[in-house]
VEXVO-789948 format. One record per residue (C-alpha): x, y, z; residue number from 0. Coordinates in pm, 1 decimal, padded with zeros to 6 digits. Each point is the difference from the previous one (the first is absolute). Example, Ala and Ser with C-alpha at 12.3 -4.5 7.8 and 13.67 -1.06 7.14 Angstrom:
BEGIN
+----------+----------+----------+-----+
:        x :        y :        z : seq :
+----------+----------+----------+-----+
:  01230.0 : -00450.0 :  00780.0 :   0 :
:  00137.0 :  00344.0 : -00066.0 :   1 :
+----------+----------+----------+-----+
***
This chain:
BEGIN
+----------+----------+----------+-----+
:        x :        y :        z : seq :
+----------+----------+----------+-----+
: -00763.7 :  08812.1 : -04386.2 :   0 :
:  00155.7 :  00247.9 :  00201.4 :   1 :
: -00170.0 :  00393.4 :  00013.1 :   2 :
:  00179.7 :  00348.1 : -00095.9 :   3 :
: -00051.6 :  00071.8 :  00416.3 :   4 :
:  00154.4 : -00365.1 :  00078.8 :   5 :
:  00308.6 :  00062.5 : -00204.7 :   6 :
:  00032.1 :  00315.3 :  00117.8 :   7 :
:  00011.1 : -00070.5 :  00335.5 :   8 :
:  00266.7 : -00253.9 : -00106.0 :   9 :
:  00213.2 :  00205.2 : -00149.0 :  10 :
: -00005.6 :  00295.3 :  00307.5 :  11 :
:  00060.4 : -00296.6 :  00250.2 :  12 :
:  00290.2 : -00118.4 : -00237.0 :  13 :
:  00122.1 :  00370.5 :  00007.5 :  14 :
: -00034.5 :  00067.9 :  00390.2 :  15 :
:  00163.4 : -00309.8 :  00068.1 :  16 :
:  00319.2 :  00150.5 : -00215.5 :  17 :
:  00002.6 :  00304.3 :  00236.3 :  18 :
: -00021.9 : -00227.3 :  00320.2 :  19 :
:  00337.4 : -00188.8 : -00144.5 :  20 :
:  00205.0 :  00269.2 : -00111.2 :  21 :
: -00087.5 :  00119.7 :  00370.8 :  22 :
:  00167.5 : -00341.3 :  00116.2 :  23 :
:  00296.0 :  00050.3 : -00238.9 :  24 :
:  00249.5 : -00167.4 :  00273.4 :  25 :
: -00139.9 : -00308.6 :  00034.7 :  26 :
: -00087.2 : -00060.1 : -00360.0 :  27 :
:  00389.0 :  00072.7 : -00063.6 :  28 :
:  00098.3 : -00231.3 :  00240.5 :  29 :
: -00281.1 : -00272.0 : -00164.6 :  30 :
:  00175.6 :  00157.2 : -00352.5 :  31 :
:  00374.5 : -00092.3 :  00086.6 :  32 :
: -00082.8 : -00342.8 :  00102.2 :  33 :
: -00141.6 : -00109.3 : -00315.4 :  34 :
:  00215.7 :  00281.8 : -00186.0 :  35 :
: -00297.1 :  00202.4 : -00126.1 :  36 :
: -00002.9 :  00316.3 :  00070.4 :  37 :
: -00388.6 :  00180.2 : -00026.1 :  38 :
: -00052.5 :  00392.2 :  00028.4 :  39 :
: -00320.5 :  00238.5 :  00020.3 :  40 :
:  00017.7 : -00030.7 : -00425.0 :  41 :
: -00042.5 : -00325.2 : -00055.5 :  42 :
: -00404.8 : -00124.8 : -00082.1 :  43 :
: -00141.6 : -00230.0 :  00238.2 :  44 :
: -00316.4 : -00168.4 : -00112.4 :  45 :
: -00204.9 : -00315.9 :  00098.2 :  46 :
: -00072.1 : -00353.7 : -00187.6 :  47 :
: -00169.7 : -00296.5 :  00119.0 :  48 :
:  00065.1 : -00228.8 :  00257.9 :  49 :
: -00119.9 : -00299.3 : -00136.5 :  50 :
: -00347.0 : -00073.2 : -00145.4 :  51 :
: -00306.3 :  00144.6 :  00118.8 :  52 :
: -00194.2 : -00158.5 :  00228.4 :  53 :
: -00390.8 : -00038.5 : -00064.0 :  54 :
: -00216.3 :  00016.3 :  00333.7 :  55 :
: -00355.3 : -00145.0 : -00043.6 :  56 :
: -00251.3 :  00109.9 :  00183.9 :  57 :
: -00351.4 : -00058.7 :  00067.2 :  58 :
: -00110.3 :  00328.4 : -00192.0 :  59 :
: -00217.9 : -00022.0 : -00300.2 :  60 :
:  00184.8 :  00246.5 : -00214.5 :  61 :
:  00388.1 : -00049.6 :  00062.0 :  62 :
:  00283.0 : -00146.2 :  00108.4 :  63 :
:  00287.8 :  00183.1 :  00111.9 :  64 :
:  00338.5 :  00002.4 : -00142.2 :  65 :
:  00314.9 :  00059.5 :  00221.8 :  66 :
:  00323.4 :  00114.3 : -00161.4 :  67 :
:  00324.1 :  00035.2 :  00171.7 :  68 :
:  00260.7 :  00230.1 : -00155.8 :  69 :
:  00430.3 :  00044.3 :  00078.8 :  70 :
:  00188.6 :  00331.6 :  00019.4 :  71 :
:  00280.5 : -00056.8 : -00194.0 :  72 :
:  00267.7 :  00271.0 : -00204.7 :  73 :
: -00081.9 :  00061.0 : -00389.1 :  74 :
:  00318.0 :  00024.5 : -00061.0 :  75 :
:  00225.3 : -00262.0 :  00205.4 :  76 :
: -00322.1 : -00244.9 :  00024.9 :  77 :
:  00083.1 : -00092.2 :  00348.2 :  78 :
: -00302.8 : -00025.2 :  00234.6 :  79 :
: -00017.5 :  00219.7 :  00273.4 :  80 :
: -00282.7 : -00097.4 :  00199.5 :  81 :
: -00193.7 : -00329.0 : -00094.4 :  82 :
: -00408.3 :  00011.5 :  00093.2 :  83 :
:  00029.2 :  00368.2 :  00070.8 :  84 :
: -00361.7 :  00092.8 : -00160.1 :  85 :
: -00324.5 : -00264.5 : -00019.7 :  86 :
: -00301.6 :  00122.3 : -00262.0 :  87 :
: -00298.5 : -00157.1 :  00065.5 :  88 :
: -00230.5 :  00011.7 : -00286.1 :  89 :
: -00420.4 : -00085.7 : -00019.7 :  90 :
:  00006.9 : -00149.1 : -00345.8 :  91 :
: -00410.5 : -00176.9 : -00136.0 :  92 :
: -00060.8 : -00295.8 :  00002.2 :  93 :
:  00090.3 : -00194.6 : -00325.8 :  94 :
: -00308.6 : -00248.2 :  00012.6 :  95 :
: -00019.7 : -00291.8 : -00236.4 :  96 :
: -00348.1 : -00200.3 : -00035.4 :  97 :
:  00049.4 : -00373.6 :  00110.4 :  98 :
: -00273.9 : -00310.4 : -00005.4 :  99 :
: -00025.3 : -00359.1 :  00074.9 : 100 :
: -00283.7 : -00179.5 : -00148.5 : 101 :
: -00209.5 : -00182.7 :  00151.3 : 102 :
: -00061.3 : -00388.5 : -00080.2 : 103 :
: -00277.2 : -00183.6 :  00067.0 : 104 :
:  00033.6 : -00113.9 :  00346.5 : 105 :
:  00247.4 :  00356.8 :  00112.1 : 106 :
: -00053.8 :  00320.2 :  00041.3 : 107 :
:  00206.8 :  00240.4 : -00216.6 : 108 :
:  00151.5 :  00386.4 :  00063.5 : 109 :
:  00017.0 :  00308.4 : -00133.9 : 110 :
:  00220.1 :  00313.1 :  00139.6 : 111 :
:  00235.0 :  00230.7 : -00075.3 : 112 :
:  00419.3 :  00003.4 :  00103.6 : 113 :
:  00248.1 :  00251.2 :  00021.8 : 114 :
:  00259.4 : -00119.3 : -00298.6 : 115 :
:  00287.4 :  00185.9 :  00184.4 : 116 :
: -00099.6 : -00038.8 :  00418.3 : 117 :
: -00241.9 : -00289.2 : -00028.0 : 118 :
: -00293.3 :  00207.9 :  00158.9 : 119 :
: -00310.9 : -00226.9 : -00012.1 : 120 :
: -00348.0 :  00186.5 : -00071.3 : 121 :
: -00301.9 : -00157.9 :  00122.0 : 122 :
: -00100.3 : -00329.9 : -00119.9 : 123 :
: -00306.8 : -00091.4 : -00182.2 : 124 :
: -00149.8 : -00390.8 :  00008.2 : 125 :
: -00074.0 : -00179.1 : -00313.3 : 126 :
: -00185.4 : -00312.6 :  00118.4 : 127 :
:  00043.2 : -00311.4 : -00134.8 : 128 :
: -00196.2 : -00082.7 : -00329.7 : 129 :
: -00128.3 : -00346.9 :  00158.7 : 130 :
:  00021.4 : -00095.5 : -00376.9 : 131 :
:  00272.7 : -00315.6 : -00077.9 : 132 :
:  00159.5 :  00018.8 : -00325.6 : 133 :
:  00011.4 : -00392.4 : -00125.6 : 134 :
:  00217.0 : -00180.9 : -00206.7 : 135 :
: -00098.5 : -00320.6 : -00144.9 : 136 :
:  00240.0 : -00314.5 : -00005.0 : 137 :
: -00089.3 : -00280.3 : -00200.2 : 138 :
:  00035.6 : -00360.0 :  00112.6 : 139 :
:  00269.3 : -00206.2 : -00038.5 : 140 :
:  00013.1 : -00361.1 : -00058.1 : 141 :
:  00257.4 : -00164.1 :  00157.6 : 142 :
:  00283.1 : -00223.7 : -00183.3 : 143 :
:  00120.7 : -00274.3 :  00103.0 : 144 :
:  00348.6 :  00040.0 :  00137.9 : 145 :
:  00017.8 :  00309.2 : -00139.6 : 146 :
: -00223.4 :  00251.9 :  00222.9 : 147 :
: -00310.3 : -00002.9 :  00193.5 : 148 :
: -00318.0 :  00194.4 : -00101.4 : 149 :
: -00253.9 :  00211.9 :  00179.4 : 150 :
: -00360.0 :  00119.0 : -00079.4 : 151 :
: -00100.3 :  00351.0 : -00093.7 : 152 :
:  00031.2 :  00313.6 :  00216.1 : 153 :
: -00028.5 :  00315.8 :  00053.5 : 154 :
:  00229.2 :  00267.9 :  00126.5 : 155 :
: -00017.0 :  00333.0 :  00091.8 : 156 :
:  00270.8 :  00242.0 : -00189.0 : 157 :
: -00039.4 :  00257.0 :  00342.3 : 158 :
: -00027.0 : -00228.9 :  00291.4 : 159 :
:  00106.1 : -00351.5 : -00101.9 : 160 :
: -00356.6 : -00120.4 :  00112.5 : 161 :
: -00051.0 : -00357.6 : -00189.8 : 162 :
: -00366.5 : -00161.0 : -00064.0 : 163 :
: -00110.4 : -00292.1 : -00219.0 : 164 :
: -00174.3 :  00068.9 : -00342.8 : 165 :
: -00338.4 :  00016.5 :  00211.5 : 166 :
:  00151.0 :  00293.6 :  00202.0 : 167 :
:  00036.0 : -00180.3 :  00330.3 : 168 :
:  00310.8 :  00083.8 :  00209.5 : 169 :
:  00268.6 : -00230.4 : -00021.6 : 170 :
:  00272.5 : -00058.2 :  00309.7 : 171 :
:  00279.9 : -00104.3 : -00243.4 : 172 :
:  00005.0 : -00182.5 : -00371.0 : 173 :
: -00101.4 : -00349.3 : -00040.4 : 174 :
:  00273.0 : -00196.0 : -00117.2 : 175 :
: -00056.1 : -00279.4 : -00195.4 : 176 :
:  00285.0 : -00260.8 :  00008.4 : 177 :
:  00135.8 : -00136.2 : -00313.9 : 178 :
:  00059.3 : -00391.7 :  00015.4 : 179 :
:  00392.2 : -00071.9 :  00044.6 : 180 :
: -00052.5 : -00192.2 : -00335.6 : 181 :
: -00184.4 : -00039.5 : -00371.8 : 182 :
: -00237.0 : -00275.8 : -00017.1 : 183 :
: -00021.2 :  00019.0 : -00386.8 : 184 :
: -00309.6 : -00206.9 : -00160.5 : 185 :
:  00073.0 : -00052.4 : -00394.3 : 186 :
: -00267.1 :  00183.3 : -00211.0 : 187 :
:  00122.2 : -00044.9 : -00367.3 : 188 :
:  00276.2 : -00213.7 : -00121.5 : 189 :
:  00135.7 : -00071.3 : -00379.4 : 190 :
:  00201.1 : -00270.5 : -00015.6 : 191 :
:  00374.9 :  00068.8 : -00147.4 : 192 :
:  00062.1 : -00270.7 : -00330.1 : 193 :
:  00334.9 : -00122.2 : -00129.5 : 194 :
:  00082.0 :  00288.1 : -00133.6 : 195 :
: -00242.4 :  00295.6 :  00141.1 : 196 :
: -00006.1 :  00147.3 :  00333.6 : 197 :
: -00309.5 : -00029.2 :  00258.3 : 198 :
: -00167.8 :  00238.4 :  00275.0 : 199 :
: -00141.0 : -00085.9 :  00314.7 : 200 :
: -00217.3 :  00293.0 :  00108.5 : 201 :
: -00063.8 : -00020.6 :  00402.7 : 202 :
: -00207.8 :  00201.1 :  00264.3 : 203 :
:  00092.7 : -00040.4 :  00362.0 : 204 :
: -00357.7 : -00034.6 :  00192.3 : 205 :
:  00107.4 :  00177.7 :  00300.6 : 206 :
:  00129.1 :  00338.5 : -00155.9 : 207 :
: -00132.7 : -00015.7 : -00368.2 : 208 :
:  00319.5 :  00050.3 : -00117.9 : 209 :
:  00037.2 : -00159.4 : -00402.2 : 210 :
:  00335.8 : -00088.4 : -00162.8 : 211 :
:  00108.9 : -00161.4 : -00323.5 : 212 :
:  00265.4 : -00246.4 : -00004.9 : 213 :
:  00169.5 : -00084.7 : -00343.7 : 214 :
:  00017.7 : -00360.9 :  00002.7 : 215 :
:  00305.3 : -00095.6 : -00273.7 : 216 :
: -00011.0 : -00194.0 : -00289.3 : 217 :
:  00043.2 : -00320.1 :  00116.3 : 218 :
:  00244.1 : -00087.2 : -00332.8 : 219 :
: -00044.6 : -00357.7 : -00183.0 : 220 :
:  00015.3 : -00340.4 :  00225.9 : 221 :
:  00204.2 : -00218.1 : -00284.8 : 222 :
: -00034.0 : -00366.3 :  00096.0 : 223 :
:  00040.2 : -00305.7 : -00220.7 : 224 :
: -00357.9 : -00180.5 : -00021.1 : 225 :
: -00045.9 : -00365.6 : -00137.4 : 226 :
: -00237.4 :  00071.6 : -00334.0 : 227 :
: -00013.6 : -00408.6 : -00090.2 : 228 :
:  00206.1 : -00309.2 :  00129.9 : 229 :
:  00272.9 : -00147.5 : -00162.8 : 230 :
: -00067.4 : -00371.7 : -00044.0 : 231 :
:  00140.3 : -00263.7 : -00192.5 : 232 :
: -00183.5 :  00095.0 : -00299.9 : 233 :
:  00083.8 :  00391.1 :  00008.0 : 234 :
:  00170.3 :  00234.8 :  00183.1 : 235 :
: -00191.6 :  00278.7 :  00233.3 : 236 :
: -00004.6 :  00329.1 : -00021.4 : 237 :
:  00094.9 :  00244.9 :  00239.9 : 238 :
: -00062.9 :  00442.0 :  00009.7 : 239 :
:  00178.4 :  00224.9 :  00188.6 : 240 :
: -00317.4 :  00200.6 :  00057.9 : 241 :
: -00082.2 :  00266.7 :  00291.4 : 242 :
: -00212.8 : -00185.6 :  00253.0 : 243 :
: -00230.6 :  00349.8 :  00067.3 : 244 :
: -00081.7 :  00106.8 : -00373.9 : 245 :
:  00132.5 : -00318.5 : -00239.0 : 246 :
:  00253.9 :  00220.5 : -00201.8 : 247 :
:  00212.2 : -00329.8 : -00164.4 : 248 :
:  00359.4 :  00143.4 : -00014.5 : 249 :
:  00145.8 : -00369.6 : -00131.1 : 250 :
: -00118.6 : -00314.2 : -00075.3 : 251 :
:  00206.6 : -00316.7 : -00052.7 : 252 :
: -00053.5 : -00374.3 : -00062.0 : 253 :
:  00038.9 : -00246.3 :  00330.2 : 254 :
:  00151.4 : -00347.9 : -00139.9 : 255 :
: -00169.4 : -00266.3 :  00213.0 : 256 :
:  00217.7 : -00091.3 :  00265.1 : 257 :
: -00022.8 : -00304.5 :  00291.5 : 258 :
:  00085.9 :  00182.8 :  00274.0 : 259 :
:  00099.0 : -00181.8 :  00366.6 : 260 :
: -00120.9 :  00240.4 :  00290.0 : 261 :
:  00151.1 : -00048.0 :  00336.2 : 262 :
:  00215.2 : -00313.7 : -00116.8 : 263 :
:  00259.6 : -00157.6 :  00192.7 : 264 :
:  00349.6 :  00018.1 : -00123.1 : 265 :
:  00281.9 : -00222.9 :  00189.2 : 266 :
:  00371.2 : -00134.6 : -00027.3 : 267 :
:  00051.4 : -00310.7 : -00183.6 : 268 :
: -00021.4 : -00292.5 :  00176.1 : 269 :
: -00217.3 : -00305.6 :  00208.8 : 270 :
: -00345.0 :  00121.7 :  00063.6 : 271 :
: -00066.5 :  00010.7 :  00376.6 : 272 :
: -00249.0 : -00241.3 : -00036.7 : 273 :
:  00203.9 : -00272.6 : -00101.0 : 274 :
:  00281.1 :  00098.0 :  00275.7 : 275 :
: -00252.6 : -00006.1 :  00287.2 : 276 :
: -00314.2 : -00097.7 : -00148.4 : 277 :
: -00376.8 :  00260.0 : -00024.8 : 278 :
: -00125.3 :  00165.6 : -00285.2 : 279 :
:  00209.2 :  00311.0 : -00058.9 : 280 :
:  00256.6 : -00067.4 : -00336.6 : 281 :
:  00206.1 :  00330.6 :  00113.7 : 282 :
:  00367.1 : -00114.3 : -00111.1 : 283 :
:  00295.4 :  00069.9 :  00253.2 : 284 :
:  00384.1 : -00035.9 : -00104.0 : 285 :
:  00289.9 : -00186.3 :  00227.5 : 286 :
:  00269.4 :  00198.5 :  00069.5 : 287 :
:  00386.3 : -00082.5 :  00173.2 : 288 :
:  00066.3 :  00301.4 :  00168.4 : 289 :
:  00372.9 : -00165.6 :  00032.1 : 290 :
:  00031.6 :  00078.2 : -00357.5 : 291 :
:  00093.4 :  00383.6 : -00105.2 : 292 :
: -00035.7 :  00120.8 : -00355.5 : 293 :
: -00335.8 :  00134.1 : -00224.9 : 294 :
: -00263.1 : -00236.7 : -00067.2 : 295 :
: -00312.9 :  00027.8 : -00183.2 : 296 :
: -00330.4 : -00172.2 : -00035.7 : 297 :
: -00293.7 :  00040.0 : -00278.7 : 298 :
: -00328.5 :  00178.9 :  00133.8 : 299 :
: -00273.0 : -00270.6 : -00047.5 : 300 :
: -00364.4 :  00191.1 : -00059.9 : 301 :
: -00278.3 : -00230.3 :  00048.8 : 302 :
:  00210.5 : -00352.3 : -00065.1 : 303 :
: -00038.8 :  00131.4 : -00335.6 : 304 :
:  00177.8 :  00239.3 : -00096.8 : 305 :
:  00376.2 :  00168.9 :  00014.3 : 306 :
: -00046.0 :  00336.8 :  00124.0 : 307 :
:  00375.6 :  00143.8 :  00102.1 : 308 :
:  00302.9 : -00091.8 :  00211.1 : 309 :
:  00102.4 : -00026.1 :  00373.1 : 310 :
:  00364.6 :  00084.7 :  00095.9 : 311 :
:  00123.4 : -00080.4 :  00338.8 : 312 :
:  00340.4 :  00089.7 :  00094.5 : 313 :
:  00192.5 : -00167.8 :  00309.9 : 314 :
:  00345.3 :  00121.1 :  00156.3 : 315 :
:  00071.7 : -00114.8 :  00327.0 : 316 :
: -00348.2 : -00035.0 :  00127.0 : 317 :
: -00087.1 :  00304.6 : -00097.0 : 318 :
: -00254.4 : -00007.5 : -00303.3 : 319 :
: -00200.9 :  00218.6 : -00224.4 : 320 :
: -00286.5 : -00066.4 : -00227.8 : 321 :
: -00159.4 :  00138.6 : -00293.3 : 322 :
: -00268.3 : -00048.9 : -00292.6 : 323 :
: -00036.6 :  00132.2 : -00322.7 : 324 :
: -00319.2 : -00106.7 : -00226.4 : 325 :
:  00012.8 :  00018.1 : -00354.0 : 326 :
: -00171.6 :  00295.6 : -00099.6 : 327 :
: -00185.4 :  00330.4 :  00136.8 : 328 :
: -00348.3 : -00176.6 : -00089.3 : 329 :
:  00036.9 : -00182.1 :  00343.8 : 330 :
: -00170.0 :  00189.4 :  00298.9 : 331 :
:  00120.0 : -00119.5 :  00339.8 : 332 :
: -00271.4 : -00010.4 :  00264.0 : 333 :
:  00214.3 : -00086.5 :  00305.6 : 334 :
:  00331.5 : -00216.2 :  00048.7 : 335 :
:  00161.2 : -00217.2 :  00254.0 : 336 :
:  00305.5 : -00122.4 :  00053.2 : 337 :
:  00016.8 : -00246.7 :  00284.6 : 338 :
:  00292.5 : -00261.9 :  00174.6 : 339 :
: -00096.2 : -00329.5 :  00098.2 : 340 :
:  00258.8 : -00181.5 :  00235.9 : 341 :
: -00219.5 : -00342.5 : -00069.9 : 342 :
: -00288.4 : -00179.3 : -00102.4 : 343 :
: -00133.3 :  00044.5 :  00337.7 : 344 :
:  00049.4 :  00330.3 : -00018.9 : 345 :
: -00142.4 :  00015.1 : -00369.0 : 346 :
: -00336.9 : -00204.3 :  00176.1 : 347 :
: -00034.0 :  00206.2 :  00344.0 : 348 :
:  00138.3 :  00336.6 : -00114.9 : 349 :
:  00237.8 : -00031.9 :  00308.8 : 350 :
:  00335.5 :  00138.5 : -00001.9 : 351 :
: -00067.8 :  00193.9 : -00359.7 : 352 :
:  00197.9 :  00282.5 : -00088.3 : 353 :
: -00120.7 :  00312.9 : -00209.6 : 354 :
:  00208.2 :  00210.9 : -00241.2 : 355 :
: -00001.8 :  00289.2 : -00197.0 : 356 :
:  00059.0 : -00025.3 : -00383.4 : 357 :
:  00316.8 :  00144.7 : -00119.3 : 358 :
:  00144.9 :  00062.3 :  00357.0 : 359 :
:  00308.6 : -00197.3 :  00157.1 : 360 :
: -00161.3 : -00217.8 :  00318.2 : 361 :
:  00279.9 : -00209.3 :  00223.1 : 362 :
: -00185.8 : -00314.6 : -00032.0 : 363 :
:  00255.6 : -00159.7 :  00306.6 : 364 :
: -00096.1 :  00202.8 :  00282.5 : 365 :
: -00328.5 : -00187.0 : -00093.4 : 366 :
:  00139.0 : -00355.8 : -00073.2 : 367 :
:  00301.3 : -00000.7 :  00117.0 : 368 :
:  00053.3 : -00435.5 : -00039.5 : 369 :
: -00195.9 :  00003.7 : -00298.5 : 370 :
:  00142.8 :  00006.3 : -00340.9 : 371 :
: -00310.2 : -00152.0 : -00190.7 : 372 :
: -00315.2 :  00207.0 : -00043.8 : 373 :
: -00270.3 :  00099.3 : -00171.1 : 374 :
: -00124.8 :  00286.6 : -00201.6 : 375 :
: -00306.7 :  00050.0 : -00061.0 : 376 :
: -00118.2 :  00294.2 : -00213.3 : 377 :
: -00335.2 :  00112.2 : -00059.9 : 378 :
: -00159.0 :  00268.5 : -00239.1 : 379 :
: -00349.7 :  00072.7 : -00085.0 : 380 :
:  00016.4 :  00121.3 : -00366.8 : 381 :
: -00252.6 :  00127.9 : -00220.4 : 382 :
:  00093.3 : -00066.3 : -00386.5 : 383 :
: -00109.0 : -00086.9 : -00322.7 : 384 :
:  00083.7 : -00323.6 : -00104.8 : 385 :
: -00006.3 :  00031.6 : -00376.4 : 386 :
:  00226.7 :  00312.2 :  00031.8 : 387 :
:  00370.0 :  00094.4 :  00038.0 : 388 :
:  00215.5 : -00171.9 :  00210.6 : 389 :
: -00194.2 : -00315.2 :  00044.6 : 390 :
:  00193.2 : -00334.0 : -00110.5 : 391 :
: -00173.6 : -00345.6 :  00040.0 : 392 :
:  00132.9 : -00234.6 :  00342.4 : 393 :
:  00091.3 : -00326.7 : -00067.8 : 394 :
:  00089.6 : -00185.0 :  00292.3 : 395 :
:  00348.8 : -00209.2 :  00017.9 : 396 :
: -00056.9 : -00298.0 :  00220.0 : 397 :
:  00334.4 : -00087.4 :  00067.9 : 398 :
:  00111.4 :  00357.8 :  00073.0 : 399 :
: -00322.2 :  00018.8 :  00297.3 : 400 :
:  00141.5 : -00330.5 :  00103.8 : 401 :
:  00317.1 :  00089.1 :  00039.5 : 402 :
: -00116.7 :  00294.8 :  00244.0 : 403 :
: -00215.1 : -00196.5 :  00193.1 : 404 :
:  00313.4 : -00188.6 :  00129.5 : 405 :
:  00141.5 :  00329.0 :  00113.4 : 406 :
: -00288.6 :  00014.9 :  00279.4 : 407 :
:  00021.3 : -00141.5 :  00361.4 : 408 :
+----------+----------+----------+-----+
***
């Protein structure tokens, strides 16, 4: 703050430097006519400030000093007349605020004083370090497999970071402890699920200790039919449609004895192979004129005993096509062949035989192109029931078997 004297002096500098102007009237008017304003011995001059003060520390104890700059400029017009034309410098106290770092355990810490408005540090006073950690415990961690890897307990210091182990001893860094890439899951309690009631597997992997419960589903009812007594001559069996895991019977039926033929042979009708070129097997094959076109069929023969269905063979210009159909859907088909036969050679050595697909056309004269009379052999391994639909009794015409065995070479 400025003093009655201080502004007084202002004020008789501001007024002397009036008188020294109006002295130097000329050159003012000339200044005056170039930027058209015109000053005279009555108008006020007084100062402002240039700028901000400027705050000049020293080393002193007590103060700092403050330098002020101040314009001459007209009260009336505002124009400055003279910039910088008076500097004020001021001793102004110190403005000291109290400042201290504390120490940690391992650094020293300060106390002093500092100018808030020219930074002036006051002496400094040591506060040694208080050689004292501050620790923080961290618990262990047990590693998961897969998931993250563990580490044993520490210590750490809040103030310096130092870390020990739970007996105090320094520690360089952590231990870490590295989790396996993988569970290895042992089974500790499992309740098996029931037809119609869900399980749990309860597991523990050995390497991290980690449990988990799987839900195992009901595993639902496993219907199947199940043979309760035989059918026989005498009586017919019985049969449940029970679940296999806890019996539950869903159905049960009667089973009418049947004579069932597993894995028989079914053929065309015709001589038996064994009377064409002698052996054991009785497998029938037909004679066929491949010079003849039209639809011909044939009776399957099922064990020499019984009829079973019907062959159809159709022939158009060498071309041919054959199919079966047996007499009912009791009949389960096993495997099927359909083979040609230029000969009885052929039918002896299996030279020169030809293999077709049922149901699909086959050029038999790129095969045989000079033969007209063949032979068709066709083969099925059946299983059926012989008492059931479909099944007729074979009685064999002599004459008619005759008659084909003149058709053969």
């Amino acid at each position: 703050m400025e003093d009655k004297a201080t502004k007084h002096l202002k004020w008789l500098l501001m007024m002397i430097m009036g008188l020294v102007l109006a002295a130097a009237g000329s050159a003012i008017a000339e200044e005056a006519e170039e930027e058209e304003i015109q000053h005279t011995e009555s108008h006020q001059m007084v100062s402002h400030l240039h700028g901000e003060p400027e705050i000049i520390s020293t080393d002193s104890e007590e103060f700092h000093t403050v330098v002020t700059v101040y314009d001459l400029y007209c009260l009336e017009c505002g124009r400055v007349i003279q910039e910088s034309y008076f500097t004020q410098e001021v001793k102004e106290a110190h403005t000291m605020q109290a400042v201290q770092i504390e120490p940690t355990c391992v650094s020293d810490g300060m106390a002093y004083e500092v100018c808030e408005i020219c930074g002036y540090e006051g002496p400094r006073t040591v506060l040694p370090a208080t050689g004292v950690h501050t620790f923080v415990t961290h618990d262990a961690v047990q590693p998961v497999c897969s998931e993250h890897d563990g580490c044993a307990a520490y210590q750490e210091c809040t103030m310096c970071g130092l870390i020990t182990d739970e007996a105090g001893e320094p520690l360089e860094e952590v231990a870490v402890i590295p989790a396996a890439p993988a569970h290895e899951f042992e089974m500790l309690v499992y309740e098996e699920p029931t037809c119609t009631q869900a399980g749990t597997m309860t597991q523990v992997c050995r390497l991290c200790g980690k449990e988990e419960t799987i839900e195992a589903p009901a595993l639902g009812h496993a219907y199947a039919w199940v043979t309760v007594s035989v059918p026989s001559p005498d009586a017919d069996g019985i049969s449940e449609y029970a679940c296999a895991l806890c019996g539950d019977v869903k159905e049960r039926k009667t089973v009418p004895y049947m004579q069932m033929m597993y894995n028989n042979t079914v053929t065309t009708l015709g001589p038996t192979t064994r009377d064409l070129i002698g052996g054991d097997l009785w497998n029938r094959v037909t004679p066929i004129d491949l010079g003849a076109d039209g639809i011909f069929t044939y009776p399957m023969i099922a064990s020499n005993r019984f009829t079973v269905g019907v062959a159809s063979v159709v022939q158009a210009d060498g071309w041919q096509v054959v199919t079966y159909q047996l007499n009912s859907e009791q009949f389960l088909v096993r495997s099927e062949v359909l083979a040609i036969y230029p000969n009885l050679e052929s039918l002896r050595t299996g030279e020169g035989v030809v293999y077709a697909s049922f149901g699909e056309p086959i050029d038999l004269r790129q095969y045989f192109p000079d033969d007209n009379r063949l032979i068709l052999s066709i083969i099925l391994k059946v299983d059926y029931d012989a008492r059931g639909i479909g099944v007729e009794p074979f009685k064999l015409d002599p004459d008619a078997i005759e008659a084909m065995m003149a058709l053969f070479d």
